[in-house]
C-alpha positions in Angstrom: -38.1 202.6 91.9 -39.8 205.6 91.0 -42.8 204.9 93.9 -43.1 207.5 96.4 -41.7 205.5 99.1 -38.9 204.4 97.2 -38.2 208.4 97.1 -38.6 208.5 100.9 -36.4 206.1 101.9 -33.1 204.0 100.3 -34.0 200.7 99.5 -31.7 199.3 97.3 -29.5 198.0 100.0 -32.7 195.9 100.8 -33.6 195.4 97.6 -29.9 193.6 97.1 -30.6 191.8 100.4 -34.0 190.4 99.2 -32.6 189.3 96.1 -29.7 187.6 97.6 -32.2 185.1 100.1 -34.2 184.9 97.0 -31.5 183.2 95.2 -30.2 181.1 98.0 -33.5 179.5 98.6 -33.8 178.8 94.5 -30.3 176.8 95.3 -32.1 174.8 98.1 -32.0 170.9 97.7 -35.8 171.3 99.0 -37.1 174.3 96.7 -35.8 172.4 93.7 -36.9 168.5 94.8 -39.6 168.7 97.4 -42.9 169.2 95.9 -45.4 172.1 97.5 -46.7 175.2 95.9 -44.7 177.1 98.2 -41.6 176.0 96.0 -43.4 176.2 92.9 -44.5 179.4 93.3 -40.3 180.1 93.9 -39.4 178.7 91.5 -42.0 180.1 89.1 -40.8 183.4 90.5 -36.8 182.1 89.3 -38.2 181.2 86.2 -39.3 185.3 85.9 -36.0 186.1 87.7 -33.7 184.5 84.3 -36.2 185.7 81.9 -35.6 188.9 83.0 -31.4 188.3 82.9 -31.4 186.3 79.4 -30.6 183.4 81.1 -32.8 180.5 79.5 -31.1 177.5 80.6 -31.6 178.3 84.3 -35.1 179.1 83.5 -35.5 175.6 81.2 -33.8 173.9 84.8 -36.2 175.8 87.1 -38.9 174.8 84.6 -38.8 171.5 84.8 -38.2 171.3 88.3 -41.8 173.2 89.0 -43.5 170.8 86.5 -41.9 167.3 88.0 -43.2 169.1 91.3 -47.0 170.4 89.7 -47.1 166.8 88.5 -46.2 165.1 92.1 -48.8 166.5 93.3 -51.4 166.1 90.8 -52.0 169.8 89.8 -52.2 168.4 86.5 -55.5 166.4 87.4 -59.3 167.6 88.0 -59.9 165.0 90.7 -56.5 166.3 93.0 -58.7 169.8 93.4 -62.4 167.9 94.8 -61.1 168.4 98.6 -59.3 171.7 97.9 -61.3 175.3 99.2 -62.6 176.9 95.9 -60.1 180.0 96.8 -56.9 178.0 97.2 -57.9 175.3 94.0 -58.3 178.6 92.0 -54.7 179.4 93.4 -53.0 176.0 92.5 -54.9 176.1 89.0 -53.4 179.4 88.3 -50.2 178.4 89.2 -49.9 175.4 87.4 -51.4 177.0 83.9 -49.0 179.4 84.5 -45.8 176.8 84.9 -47.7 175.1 81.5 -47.6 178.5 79.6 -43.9 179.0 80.2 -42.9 175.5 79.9 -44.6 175.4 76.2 -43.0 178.5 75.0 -39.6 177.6 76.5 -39.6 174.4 74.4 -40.8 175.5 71.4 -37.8 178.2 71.7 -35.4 175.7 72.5 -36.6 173.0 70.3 -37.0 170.8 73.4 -39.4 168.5 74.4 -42.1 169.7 76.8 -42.3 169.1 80.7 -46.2 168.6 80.6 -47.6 166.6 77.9 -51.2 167.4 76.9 -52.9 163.6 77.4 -52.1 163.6 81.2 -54.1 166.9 82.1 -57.7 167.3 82.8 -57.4 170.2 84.8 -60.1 173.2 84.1 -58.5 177.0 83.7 -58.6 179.0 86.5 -61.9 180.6 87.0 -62.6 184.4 85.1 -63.2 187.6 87.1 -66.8 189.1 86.9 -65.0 192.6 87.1 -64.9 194.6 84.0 -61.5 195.7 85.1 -60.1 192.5 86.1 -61.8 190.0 83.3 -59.5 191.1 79.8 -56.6 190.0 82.0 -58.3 187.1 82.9 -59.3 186.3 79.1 -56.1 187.1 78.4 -54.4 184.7 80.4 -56.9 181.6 79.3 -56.0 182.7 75.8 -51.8 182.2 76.7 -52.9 179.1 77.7 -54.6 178.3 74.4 -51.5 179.9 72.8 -49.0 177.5 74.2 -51.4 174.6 73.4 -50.9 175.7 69.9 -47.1 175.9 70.4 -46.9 172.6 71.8 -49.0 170.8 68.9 -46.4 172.7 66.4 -43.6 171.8 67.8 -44.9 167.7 68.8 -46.7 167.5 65.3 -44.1 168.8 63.1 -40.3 169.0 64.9 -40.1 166.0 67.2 -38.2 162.9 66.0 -41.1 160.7 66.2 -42.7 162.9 63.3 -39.9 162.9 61.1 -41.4 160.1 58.8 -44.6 161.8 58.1 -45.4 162.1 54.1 -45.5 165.5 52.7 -49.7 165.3 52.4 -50.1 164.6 56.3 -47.5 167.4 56.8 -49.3 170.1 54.6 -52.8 168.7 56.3 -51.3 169.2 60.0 -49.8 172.5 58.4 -53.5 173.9 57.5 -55.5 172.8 60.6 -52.9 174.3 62.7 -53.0 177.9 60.6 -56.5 177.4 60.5 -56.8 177.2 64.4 -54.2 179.9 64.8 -56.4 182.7 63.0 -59.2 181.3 64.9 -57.4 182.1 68.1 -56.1 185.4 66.6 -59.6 186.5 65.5 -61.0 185.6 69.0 -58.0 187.9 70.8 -58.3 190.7 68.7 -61.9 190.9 68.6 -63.7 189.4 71.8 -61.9 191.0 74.7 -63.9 193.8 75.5 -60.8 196.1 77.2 -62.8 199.7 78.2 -63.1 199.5 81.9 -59.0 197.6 82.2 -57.4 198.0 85.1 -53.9 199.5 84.2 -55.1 200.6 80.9 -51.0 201.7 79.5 -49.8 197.9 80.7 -53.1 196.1 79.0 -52.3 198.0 75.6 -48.8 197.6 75.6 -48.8 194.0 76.3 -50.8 193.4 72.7 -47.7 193.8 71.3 -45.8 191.2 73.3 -48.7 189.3 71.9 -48.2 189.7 68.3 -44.7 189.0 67.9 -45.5 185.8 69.7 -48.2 184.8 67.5 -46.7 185.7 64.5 -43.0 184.1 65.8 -45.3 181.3 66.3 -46.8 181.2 62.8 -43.3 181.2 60.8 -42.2 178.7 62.8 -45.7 176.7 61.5 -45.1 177.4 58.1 -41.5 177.2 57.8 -41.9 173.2 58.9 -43.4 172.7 55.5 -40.0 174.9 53.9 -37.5 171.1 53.4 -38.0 169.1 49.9 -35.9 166.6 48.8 -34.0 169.5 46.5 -33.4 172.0 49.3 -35.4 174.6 50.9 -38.2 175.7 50.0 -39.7 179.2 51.7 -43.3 179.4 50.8 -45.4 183.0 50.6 -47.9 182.6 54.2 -44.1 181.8 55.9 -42.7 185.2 53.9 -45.7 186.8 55.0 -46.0 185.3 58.6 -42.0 186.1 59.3 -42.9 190.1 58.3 -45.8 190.3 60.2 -43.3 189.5 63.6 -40.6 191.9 62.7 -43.5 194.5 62.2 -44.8 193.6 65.6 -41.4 194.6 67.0 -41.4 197.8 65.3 -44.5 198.6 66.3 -43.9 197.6 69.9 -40.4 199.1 70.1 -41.2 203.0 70.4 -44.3 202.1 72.2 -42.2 200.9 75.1 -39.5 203.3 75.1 -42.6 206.3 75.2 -43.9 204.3 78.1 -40.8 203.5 80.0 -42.2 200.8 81.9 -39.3 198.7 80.9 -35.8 199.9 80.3 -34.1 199.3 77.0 -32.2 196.2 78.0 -35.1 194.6 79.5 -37.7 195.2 76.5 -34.9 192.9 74.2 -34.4 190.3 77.7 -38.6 190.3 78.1 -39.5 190.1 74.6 -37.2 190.1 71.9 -34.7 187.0 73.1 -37.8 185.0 74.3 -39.4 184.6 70.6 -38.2 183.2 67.7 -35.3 184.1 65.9 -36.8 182.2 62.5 -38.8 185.6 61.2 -35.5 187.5 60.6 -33.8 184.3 59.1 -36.7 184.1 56.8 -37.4 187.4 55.8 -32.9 187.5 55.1 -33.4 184.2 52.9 -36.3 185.7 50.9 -34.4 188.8 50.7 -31.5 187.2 48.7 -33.6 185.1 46.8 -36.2 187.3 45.4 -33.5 190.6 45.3 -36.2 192.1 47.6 -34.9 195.8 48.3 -37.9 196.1 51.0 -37.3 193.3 52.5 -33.6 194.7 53.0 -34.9 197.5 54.0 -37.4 195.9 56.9 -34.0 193.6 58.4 -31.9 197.1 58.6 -34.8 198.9 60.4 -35.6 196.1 63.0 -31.1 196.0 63.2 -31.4 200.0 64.0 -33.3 199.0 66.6 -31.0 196.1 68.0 -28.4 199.1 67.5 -30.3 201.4 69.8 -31.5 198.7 72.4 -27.8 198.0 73.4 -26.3 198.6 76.8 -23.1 199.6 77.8 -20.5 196.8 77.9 -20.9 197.0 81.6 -24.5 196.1 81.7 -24.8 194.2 78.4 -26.0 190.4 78.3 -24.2 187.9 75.8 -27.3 187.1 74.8 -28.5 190.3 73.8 -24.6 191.4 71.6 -24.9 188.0 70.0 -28.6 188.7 68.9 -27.4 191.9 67.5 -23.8 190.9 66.0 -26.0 187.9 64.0 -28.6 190.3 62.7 -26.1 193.0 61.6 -24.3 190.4 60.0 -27.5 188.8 58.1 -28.6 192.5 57.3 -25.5 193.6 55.9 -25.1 190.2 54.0 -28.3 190.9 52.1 -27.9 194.4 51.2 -24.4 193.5 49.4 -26.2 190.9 47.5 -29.4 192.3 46.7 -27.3 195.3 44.9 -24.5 193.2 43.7 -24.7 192.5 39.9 -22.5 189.5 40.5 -25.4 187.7 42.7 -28.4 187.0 39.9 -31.2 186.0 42.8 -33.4 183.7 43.4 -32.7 179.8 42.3 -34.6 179.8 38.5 -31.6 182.4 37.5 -31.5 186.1 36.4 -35.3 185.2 34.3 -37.4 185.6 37.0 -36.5 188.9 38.7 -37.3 190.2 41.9 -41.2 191.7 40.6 -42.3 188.0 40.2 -41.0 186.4 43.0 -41.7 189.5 45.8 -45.2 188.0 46.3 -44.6 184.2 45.3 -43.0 181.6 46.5 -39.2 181.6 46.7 -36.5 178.9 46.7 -32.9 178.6 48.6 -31.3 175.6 47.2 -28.5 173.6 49.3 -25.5 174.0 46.7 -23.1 176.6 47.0 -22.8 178.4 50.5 -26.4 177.2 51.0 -27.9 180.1 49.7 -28.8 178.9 46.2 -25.4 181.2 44.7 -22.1 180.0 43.9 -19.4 179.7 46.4 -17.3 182.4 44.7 -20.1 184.9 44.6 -20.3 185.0 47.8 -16.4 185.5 48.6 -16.9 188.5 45.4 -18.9 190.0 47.2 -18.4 189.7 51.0 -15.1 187.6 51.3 -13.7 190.6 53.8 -16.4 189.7 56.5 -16.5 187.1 59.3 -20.0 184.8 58.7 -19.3 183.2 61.8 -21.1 182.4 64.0 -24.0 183.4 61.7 -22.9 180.6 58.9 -23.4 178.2 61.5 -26.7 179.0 62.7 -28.1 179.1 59.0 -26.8 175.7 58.1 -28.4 174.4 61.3 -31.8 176.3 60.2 -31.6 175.4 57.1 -31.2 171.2 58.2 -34.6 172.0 59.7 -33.9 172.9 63.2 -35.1 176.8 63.6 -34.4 176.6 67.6 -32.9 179.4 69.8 -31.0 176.0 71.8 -29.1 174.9 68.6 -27.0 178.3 68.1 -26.5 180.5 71.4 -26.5 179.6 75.2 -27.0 183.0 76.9 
């Protein structure tokens, strides 16, 4: 609202209007069932709509309806575009790699299966800009589309029920060539967009952040699949190191888009933070406890000062955004008490190992106890006077192997 027509005249009143039609139409039997990119592209635009208001299960319903609708009408397929104008086929194919790229991240965040299944589509990306200022988005955008493929193959390869009886070899394999094509993709991001001549320089930059915590979000959820033996959990070193990397990516981002003010406080954590991963911070608590980490501590209370900062006044606040923020405080605070308890030894080998070896190893969390690898009664010691609820029951869920936003908060 700060464009100089928006200070000539008042348009809120039609700005409210708009909105209003907008979400009427979203409503409509026809937008929702009838298949046409007209409706696709609304309800692509509904899907942006509930991002932008933490709602993800409107977007997951608006979701699926635009892929049913990209699929009725053979988006998905090379040979629908043969009869199509090269201006409009570059249209639909942008539309529909854009419906894939938010249905993949969606269902890796949910833990749900995807709308659009990888066998069933031939079609090419859209064509890239010959315009130095208009190409790094365009490379951009074909690499989000590689992204998601990646999500996709983590979540199908190593969540999905029909995976479950894969040994622990063919796991670890999957585990590798999927890391391995994950720092190939990184490498070619960070390295082979040439960015000089951008258009909208400020937005470009920023928006390598977004991309970071969604990579490395990504990754921990990757390596965390390989975290359940038959004696408990198991939280290897590249997850440890993976699950930093994301919470660093927020605290690098953070202050870059409060300097910019692009987006306003609340929507930075509705954009960004409450469409990625929650696994880095559960992570990073769990090796925290185990290894006595005191920087580790430290790293979950800075990224909770920023949840701290980030939150809006009851009027405007989203239950999505308090209950992000109540769970982390309560994780945070959690593992400062035991990291400087002497009542809470660390780790699961006992007091022998302390917190020097195991910092830059491999760490354990065992399923005894309060399913932290510690007695029952240590934990009521040392924190009997606070509420774990509902943050108890999201770590026993994580912990059973199901590190997915849909298993612990609808927003």
């Amino acid at each position: 609202m700060n464009d100089d027509l928006c200070q000539r005249f008042d348009l809120n009143a039609h700005l409210i209007r708009c909105e209003q039609i907008f979400v009427a139409a979203l409503e409509h039997y026809e937008v929702l069932v009838v298949p046409s990119f007209e409706n696709i592209l609304a309800l692509t635009m509904g899907m942006i709509k509930a991002q932008g208001e933490a709602k993800p299960s409107l977007y997951w319903t608006l979701a699926c309806a635009a892929a049913t609708q990209c699929q009725s009408l053979g988006y998905h397929r090379e040979a629908s575009y043969r009869n199509i104008p090269s201006g409009k086929a570059d249209s639909i194919r942008r539309l529909f790699w854009t419906v894939y790229c938010f249905d993949k991240n969606m269902s890796l965040l949910l833990g749900r299966v995807s709308n659009l299944h990888g066998l069933a589509i031939d079609t090419r990306h859209p064509a890239m800009a010959t315009d130095r200022a208009l190409r790094p988005w365009d490379e951009s955008f074909i690499m989000g589309i590689r992204l998601a493929e990646l999500q996709d193959r983590v979540l199908t390869g190593l969540y999905s029920l029909g995976t479950a009886s894969k040994g622990p070899s063919e796991r670890a394999r999957l585990i590798r060539d999927l890391a391995a094509a994950m720092e190939e993709w990184r490498v070619e991001f960070t390295q082979q967009i040439n960015a000089e001549a951008v258009n909208n320089a400020q937005v470009f930059h920023l928006s390598r952040g977004n991309w970071d915590i969604a990579y490395y979000s990504t990754l921990t959820l990757l390596h965390h699949a390989s975290s359940a033996t038959e004696t408990g959990l198991y939280v290897g070193s590249p997850c440890v190191h993976a699950a930093r990397n994301s919470l660093q990516a927020h605290l690098q981002c953070f202050p870059q888009y409060q300097d910019s003010r692009l987006l306003s406080d609340g929507e930075y954590i509705n954009w960004i933070l409450l469409y990625s991963s929650f696994t880095p911070f559960l992570v990073t608590f769990l090796h925290a406890i185990a290894a006595k980490d005191p920087e580790s501590v430290a790293l979950l209370v800075r990224v909770v000062g920023t949840l701290e900062n980030l939150r809006s006044p009851p009027s405007q606040q989203t239950s999505g955004a308090e209950c992000l923020y109540q769970i982390c405080a309560t994780f945070a605070q959690l593992a400062q008490k035991l990291v400087e308890s002497s009542a809470f030894p660390g780790g699961v080998d006992g007091p022998s190992k302390g917190p020097s070896q195991l910092a830059g190893g491999d760490v354990g969390v065992a399923e005894d106890g309060a399913g932290f690898g510690f007695p029952a009664e240590t934990f009521s010691d040392v924190f009997g006077d606070v509420d774990f609820d509902p943050a108890g029951e999201l770590l026993n869920e994580w912990m059973g192997g199901q590190p997915f936003l849909g298993n612990w908060v609808d927003f």
